[in-house]
N, C-alpha and C positions, 0 to 999 in steps of 0.2 A: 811740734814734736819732730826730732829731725826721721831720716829716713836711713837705719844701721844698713840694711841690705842694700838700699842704691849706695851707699858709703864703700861697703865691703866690695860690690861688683865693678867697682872703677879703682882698685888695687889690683897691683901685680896678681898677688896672690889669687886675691878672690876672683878676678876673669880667669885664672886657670884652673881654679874651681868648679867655678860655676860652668865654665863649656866644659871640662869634663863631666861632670853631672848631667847634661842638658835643662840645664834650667835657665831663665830668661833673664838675661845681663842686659839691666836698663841703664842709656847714655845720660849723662845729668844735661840735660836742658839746658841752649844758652837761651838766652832770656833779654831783654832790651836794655841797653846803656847808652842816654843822652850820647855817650861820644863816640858811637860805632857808627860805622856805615850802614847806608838802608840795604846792604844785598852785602854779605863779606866775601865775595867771590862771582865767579861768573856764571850768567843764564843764560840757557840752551833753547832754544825759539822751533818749533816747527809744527807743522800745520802741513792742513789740508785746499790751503783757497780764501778768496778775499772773508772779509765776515761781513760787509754790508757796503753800501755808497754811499753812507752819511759822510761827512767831514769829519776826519779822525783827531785825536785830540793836538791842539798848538800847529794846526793846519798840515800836521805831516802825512797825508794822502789818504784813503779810503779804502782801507783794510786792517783789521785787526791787526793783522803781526805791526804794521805799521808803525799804530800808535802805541805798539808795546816798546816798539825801537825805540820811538822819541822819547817814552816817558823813561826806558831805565837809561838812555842814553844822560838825561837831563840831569839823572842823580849818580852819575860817572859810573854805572855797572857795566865793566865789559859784557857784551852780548854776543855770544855764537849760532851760529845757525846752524840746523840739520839739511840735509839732502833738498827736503820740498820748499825750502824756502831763501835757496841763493840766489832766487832773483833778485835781493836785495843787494846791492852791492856796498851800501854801509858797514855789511855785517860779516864777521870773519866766520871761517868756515871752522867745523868742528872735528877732530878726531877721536876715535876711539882712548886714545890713550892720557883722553884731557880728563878732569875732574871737574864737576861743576856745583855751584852751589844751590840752584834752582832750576829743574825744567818747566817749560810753558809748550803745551799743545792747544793749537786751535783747532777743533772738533766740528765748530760751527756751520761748515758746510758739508757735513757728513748727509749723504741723502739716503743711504740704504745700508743694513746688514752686509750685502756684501764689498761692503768697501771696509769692512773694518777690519783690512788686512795693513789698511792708514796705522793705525792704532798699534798692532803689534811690530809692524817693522821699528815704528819708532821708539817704541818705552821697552823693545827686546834688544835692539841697540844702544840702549841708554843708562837703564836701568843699574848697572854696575857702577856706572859714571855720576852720582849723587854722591856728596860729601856727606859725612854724620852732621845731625843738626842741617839737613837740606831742605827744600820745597819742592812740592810738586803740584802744578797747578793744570787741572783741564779745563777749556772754555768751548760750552757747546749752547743751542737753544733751546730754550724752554719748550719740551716736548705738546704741552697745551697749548702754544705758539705755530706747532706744525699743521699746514694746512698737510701736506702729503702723507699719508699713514706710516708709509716707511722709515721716511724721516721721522716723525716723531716715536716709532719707534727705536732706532738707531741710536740717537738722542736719549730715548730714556735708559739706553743698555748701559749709558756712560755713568750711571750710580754705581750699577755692578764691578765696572772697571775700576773707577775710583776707590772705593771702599775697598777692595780685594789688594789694590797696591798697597793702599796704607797699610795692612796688615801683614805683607809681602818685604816690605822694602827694609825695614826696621831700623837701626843704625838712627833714631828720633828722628828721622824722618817725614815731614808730614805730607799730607796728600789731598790735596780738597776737589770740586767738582764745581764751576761757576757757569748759571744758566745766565747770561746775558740777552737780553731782549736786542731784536733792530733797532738800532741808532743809540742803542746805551754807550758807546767808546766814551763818551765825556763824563759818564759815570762811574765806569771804571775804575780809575785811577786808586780812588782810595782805597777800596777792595785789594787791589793787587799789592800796595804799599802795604797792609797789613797782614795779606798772607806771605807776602816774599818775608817780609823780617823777624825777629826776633820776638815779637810781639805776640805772635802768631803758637807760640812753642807747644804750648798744651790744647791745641787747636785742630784736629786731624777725622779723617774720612767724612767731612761736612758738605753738603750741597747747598749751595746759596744762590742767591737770584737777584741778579741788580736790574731792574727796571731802567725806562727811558723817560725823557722829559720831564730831570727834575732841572736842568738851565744850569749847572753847575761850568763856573769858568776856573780854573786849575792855575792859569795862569801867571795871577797876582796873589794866590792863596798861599799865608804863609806854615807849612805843612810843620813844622819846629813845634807850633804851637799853636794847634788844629780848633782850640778850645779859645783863643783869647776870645775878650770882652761879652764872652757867654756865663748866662746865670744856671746854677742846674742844683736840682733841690734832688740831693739822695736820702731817703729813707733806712732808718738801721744804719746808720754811718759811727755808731761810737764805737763798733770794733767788727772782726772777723772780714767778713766778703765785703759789706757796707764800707768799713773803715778803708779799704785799698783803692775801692773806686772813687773816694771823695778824695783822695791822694793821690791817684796817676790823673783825676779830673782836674785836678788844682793844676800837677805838673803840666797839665794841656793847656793851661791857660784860661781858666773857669772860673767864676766866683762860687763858690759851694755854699749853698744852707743845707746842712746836716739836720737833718731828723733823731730822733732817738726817744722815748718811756721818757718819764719822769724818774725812775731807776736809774738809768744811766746817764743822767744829765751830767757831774759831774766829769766822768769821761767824756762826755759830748761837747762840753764845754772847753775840755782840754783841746780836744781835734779841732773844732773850730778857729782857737785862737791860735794854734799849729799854721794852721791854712788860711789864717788871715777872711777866714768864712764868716756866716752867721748861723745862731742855732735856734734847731723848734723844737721843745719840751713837749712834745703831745704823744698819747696814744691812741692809735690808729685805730683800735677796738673801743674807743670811747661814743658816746652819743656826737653829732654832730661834727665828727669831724674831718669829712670833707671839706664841710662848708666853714671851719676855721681855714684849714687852707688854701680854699679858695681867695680867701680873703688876705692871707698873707701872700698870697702871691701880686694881689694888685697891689699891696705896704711896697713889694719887693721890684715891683716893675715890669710884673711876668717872669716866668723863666722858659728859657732856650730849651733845656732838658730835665727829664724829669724820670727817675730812676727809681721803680717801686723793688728795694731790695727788704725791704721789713719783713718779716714772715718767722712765724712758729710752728711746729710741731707737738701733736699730742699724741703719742703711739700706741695703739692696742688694738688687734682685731676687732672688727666689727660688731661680732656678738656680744665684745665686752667693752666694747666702748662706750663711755657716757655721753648722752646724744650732746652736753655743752659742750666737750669738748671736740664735735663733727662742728657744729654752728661755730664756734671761734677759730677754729683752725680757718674755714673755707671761707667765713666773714674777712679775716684778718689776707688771707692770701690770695683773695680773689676777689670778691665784692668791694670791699673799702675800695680797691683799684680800680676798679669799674667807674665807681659811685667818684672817685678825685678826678677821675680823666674827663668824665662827662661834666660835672662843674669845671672845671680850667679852662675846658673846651666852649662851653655857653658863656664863660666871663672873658675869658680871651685872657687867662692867669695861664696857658701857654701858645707862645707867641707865633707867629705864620714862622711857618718854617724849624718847628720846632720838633721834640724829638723825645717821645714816651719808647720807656726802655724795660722791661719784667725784668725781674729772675723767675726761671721754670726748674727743672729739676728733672733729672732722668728717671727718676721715680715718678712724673709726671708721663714717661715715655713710655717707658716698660711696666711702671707698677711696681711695689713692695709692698712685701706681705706686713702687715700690722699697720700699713701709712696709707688706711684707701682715703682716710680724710684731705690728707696731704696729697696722696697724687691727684686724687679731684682737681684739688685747688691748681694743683701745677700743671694737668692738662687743659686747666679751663685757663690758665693765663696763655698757652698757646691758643687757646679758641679765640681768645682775647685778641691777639696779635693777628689770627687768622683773617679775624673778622672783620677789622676795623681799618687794617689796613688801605683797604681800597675805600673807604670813606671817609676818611681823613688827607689822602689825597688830592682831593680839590687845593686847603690849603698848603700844602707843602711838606704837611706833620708825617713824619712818619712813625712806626712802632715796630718794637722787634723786643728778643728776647735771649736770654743766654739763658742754657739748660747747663748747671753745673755738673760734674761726676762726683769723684771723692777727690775733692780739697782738701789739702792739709787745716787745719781749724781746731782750735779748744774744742769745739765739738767731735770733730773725729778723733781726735788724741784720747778720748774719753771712751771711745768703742773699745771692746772686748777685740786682746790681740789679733785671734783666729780672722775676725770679721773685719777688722782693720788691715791688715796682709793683704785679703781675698781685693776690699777697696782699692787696694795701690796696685795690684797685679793684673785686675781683671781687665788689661785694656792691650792695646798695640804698643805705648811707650812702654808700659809694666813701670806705672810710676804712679803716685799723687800729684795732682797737678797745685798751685801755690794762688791765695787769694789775687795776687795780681795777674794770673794770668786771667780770671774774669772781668779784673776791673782794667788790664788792655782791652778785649774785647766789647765791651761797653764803650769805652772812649775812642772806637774806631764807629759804633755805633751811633755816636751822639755827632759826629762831626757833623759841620755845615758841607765836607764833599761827599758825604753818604747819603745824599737823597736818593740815591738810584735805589736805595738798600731798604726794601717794607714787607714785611709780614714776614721775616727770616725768624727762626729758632734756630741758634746755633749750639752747638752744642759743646763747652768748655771741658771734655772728660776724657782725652789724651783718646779717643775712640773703644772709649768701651764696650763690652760686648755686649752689656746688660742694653738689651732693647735695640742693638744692631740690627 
């Protein structure tokens, strides 16, 4: 269902409207096209000090800003520097009266509160200077990483910061917070490629955390098609959130076996033979079926990725809910997942290096009233993710999560006007975000250069307030 109000506020008329009014005139989203550049404009670099002495990524020296140079350098984005960081002399210097399409702050050697006058000289001087559809990205360290108290409180103030811009800055603008571990620079890379670009659109006031030694070489990786010769079985794939990921996972270069009921086989059949995939007829609420899929995965050779988007909802407060339908809802969107990860995992139906992926839900975050069955389920696929992360580490498997907001969907098109509006508005862009902006974020999720990336919940909801 299209969106009359973002339609109207991006007319002559309607922006003179609407800011006479005071009401909040959202920018339409650009959004990713094979034939754009990874950055459409220039990144503004600045920082406070080296980030560590590892060897930075494609050998270009031992400091974060470093290997931010080499890598946007590599994909032709002009780079400008701020004040604190012309010691670089690759890098052209910046004035006030330039426009830029991305800033980048390195935070990571913030050691105290009172240095965070770092912070404001540069994002009070800059801040004007983002283009609509910009990036803003901070890189600091994981405050449970700090041995010195200050530091990691300093560190953890950089939530506060972030989030507060994102809500600040507007013009679709996004704004994220990235905790990078010591010696993660080689992990990097992917992260920064999907929040600089377009990929990224409905992606904003998110903290994420890329870990170190996952051995990732950047070098020879061909980033066009992040996904070739990977298998990845998504779940729910014959339409709505399912149906886009098994579509931008293809464009990545994937083989997809799509999941779907016996209901929607028909459709399932059609998208697969679409994407040149293969499909499974099962329902994940049936007896035994795990361990059917366990078993198709050894038919299938393993799979690389594995995408638990299947999930329902049965709504009604608690007092009047039927208890089967608490037990189906939480079976279906939590257990089953549990109960396929730990068979694929014992059969080795996913492969070293491989890469289980949820859907959670911001109703998992904050809670809604008549869905406690449903947010169970969606806070326990974050426990999920929480947990296991660092035991599936040994191999190389990682797990993470996308927490939807309100996506446009046959299913919200079907909400009551009032409560549909409040969906699209109640966030920083004052928009609906679109099934593929999940199923980008997934397919940055599933790469072979995101190992750095385990136990994330990100959250795909243009930064909603519900549960900010």
């Amino acid at each position: 269902m299209s969106d009359s109000y973002l339609h109207f506020a991006n007319t002559k008329l309607g922006a003179k409207l609407i800011s006479m009014l005071g009401l909040p005139r959202p920018l339409r989203l650009d959004r990713y096209e094979p034939s754009q550049p990874f950055v459409d404009g220039e990144v503004l670099l600045g920082g406070c000090g080296h980030f560590s002495d590892q060897t930075a990524v494609n050998g270009q020296g031992n400091s974060l800003l470093k290997t931010l140079e080499s890598l946007l350098f590599s994909m032709n984005v002009n780079v400008l520097c701020h004040d604190c960081v012309s010691e670089y002399s690759t890098l052209q210097s910046w004035s006030s009266e330039t426009k830029v399409k991305a800033l980048i702050f390195d935070a990571s050697t913030l050691q105290a509160s009172s240095q965070s006058g770092a912070l404001y000289d540069f994002f009070h001087s800059t801040a004007r200077s983002v283009l609509p559809n910009g990036r803003v990205i901070i890189i600091g360290r994981p405050p449970e990483s700090c041995v010195n108290p200050k530091m990691a409180t300093i560190q953890r103030s950089l939530e506060g910061l972030s989030r507060s811009l994102a809500k600040e800055l507007r013009k679709a603008i996004t704004v994220q917070l990235v905790y990078a571990e010591a010696g993660a620079e080689a992990e990097l890379e992917s992260t920064l490629r999907f929040l600089l670009s377009a990929k990224s659109a409905y992606v904003s006031g998110q903290v994420l955390r890329v870990s170190s030694g996952a051995s990732f070489n950047g070098s020879t990786f061909d980033w066009t098609r992040p996904l070739a010769g990977k298998k990845a079985l998504i779940t729910g794939a014959s339409q709505g959130i399912g149906l886009a990921i098994a579509e931008v996972l293809a464009r990545d270069g994937a083989h997809c076996v799509c999941l779907d009921t016996p209901a929607a086989k028909s459709a399932l059949e059609a998208v697969t033979a679409r994407l040149n995939g293969h499909s499974i007829v099962l329902d994940l609420n049936s007896d035994g079926a795990p361990e059917k899929l366990s078993k198709a995965a050894k038919a299938h050779g393993g799979w690389d990725i594995v995408v638990h988007n299947a999930g329902i909802t049965r709504d009604k407060t608690i007092a009047n809910m039927p208890g089967h339908w608490w037990h189906t809802v939480v079976n279906l969107n939590l257990t089953v997942q549990e109960q396929i990860n730990e068979k694929l995992i014992a059969s080795g139906g996913i492969k070293r290096g491989g890469r289980f992926i949820g859907v959670s839900s911001i109703s998992g975050i904050a809670g809604n009233r008549g869905q406690s069955n449903y947010a169970l389920s969606k806070a326990g696929v974050i426990g999920m993710v929480e947990s296991q992360a660092p035991l599936l580490a040994a191999n190389g498997i990682t797990i993470n999560a996308v927490a939807p907001g309100f996506i446009e969907t046959q299913m919200t098109a079907r909400m009551p006007f009032s409560v549909r509006e409040a969906g699209r508005r109640l966030n920083s862009l004052s928009q609906g975000g679109l099934p593929i902006d999940v199923a980008e974020t997934v397919s940055w999720l599933a790469s072979p250069a995101s190992g750095g990336v385990t136990g994330n919940v990100v959250r795909v909801c243009g930064q909603s307030l519900l549960g900010a």
